[in-house]
Structure formats: C-alpha cells, structure tokens
Backbone as JSON Lines, residues from 0, in Angstrom:
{"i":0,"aa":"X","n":[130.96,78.61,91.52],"ca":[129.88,78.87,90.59],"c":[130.45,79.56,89.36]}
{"i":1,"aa":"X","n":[129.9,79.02,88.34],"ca":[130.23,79.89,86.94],"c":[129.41,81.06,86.54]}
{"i":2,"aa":"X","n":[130.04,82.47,86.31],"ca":[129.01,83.85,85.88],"c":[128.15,83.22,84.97]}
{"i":3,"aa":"X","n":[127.22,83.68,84.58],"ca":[126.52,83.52,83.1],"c":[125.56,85.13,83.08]}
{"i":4,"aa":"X","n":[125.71,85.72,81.94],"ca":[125.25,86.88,82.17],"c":[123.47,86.46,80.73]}
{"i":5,"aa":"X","n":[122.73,87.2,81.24],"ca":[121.2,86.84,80.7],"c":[120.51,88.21,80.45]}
{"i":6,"aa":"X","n":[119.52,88.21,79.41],"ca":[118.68,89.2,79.38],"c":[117.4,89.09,80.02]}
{"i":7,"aa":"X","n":[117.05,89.71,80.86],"ca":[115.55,89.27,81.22],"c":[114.64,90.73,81.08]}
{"i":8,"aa":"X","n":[113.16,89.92,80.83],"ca":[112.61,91.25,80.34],"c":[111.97,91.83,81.62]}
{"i":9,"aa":"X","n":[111.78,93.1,81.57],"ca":[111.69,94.01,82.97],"c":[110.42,93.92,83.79]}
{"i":10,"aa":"X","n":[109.43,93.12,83.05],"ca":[108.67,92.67,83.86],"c":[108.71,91.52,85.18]}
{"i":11,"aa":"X","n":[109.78,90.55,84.51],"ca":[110.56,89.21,85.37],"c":[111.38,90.01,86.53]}
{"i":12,"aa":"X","n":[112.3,90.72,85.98],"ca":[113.29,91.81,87.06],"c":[112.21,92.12,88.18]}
{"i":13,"aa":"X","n":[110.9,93.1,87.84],"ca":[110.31,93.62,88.67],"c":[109.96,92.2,89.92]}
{"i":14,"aa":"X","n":[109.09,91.43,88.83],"ca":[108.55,90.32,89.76],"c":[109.79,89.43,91.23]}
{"i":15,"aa":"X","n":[110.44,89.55,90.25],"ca":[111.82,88.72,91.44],"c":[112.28,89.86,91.96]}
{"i":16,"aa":"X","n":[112.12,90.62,92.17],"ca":[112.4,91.72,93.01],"c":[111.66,92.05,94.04]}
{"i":17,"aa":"X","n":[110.38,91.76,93.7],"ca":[109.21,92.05,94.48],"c":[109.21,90.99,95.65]}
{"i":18,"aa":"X","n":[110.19,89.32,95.17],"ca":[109.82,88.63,95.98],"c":[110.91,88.69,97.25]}
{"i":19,"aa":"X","n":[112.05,89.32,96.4],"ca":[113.38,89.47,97.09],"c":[112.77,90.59,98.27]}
{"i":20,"aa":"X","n":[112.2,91.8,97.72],"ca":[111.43,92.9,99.11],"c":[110.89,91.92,100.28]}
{"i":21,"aa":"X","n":[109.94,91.01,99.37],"ca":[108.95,90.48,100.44],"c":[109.73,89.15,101.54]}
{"i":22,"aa":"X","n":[110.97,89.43,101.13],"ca":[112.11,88.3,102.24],"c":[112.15,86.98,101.45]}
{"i":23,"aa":"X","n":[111.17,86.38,100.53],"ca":[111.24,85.04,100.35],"c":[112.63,85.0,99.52]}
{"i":24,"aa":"X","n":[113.4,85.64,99.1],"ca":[114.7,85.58,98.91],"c":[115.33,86.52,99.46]}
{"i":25,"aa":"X","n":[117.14,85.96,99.69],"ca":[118.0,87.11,99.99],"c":[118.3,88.3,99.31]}
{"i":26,"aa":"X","n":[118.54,87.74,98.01],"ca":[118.43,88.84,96.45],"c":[118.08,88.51,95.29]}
{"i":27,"aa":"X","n":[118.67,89.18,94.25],"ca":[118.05,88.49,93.4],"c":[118.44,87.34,92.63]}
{"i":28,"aa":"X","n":[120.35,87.73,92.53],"ca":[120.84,86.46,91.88],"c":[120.4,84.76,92.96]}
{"i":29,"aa":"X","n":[119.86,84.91,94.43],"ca":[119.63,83.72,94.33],"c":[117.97,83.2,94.18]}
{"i":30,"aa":"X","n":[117.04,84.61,93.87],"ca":[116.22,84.15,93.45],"c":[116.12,83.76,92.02]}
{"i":31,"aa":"X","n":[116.96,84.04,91.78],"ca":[116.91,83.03,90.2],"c":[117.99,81.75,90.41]}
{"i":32,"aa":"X","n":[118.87,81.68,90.81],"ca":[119.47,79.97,90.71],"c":[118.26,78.93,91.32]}
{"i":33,"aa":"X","n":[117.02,79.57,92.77],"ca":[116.52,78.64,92.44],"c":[115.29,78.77,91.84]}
{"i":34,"aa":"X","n":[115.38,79.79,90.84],"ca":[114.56,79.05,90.04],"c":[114.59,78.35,88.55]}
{"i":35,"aa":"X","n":[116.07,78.38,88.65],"ca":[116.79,77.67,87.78],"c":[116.65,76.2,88.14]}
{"i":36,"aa":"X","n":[116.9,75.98,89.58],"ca":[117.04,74.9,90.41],"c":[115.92,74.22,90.47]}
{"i":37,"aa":"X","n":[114.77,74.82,90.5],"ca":[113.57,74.2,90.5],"c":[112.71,73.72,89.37]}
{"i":38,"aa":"X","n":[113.27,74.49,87.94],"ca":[113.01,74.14,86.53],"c":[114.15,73.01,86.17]}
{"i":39,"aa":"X","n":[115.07,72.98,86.37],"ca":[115.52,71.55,86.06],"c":[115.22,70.27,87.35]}
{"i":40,"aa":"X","n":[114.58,70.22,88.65],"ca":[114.32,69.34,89.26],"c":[112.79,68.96,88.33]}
{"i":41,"aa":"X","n":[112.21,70.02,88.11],"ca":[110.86,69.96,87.46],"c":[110.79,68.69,86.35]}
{"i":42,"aa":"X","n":[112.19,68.91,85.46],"ca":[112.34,68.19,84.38],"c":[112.59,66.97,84.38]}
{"i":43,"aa":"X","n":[113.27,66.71,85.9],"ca":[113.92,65.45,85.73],"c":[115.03,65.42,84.96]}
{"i":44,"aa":"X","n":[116.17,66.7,85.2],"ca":[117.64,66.62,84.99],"c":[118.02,65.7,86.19]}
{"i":45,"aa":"X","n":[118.57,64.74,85.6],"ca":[118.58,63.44,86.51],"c":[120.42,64.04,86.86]}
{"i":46,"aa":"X","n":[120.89,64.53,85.92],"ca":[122.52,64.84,86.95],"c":[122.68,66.16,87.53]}
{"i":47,"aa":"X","n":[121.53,66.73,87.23],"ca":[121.39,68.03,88.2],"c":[121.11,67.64,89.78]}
{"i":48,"aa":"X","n":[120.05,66.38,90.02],"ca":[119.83,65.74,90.97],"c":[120.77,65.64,92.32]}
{"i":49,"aa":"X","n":[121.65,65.13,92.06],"ca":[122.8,65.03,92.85],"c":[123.6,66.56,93.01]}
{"i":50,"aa":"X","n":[123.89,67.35,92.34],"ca":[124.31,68.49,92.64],"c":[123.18,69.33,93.86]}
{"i":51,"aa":"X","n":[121.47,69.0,93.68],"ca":[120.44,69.46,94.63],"c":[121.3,69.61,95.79]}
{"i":52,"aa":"X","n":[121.38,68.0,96.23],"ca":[121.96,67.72,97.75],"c":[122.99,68.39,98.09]}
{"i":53,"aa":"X","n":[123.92,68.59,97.33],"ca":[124.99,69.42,97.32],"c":[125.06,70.71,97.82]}
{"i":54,"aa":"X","n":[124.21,71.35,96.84],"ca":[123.63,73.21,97.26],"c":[122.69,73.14,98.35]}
{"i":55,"aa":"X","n":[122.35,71.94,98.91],"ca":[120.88,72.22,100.32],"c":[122.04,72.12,101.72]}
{"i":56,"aa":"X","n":[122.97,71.24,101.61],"ca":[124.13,71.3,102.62],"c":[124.58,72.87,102.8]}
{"i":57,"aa":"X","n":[124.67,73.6,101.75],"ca":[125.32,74.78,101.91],"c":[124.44,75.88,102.51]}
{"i":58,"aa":"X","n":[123.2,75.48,102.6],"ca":[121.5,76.35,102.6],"c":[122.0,76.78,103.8]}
C-alpha cells in the first residue's frame, strides 16, 4: 500500500471513530480505505474493480 497523508475535518475523525468504537471497523485507517473503496465502486472506477477482488481475498 502507498502512505497518502489527508486533512480531514474533526467532525469526519469523530464520526469514523465512533464507528471504529462501535466494532464495525478495526481502526480507523481501515475505516477509511473502505470508504475510499466503496466511493470508487460507487463510481464505476472500472480498474479499481479488479483490484476489489484482490483486497476481499486478503479480508
């Protein structure tokens, strides 16, 4: 995986944090890849597609 470092505003922090407490994620960096993951399936990044299958093998 490549770093990428981001600003997010502290309301987003709180919220993905809140979900990371409530178990539906492990932490927080992977509650954001998928929701990185799920905004480009959303779009129809058609070569993100194939990378999906990729990261669900590793799940």
């Amino acid at each position: 995986m490549k770093p990428v470092s981001v600003k997010l505003p502290k309301e987003y922090v709180e919220g993905l944090n809140s979900l990371v407490e409530k178990g539906f994620y492990a932490n927080l960096r992977e509650a954001i890849r998928f929701a990185i993951r799920d905004l480009l399936q959303k779009e129809g990044y058609s070569e993100f597609n194939q990378g999906v299958k990729r990261e669900r093998a590793y799940a």
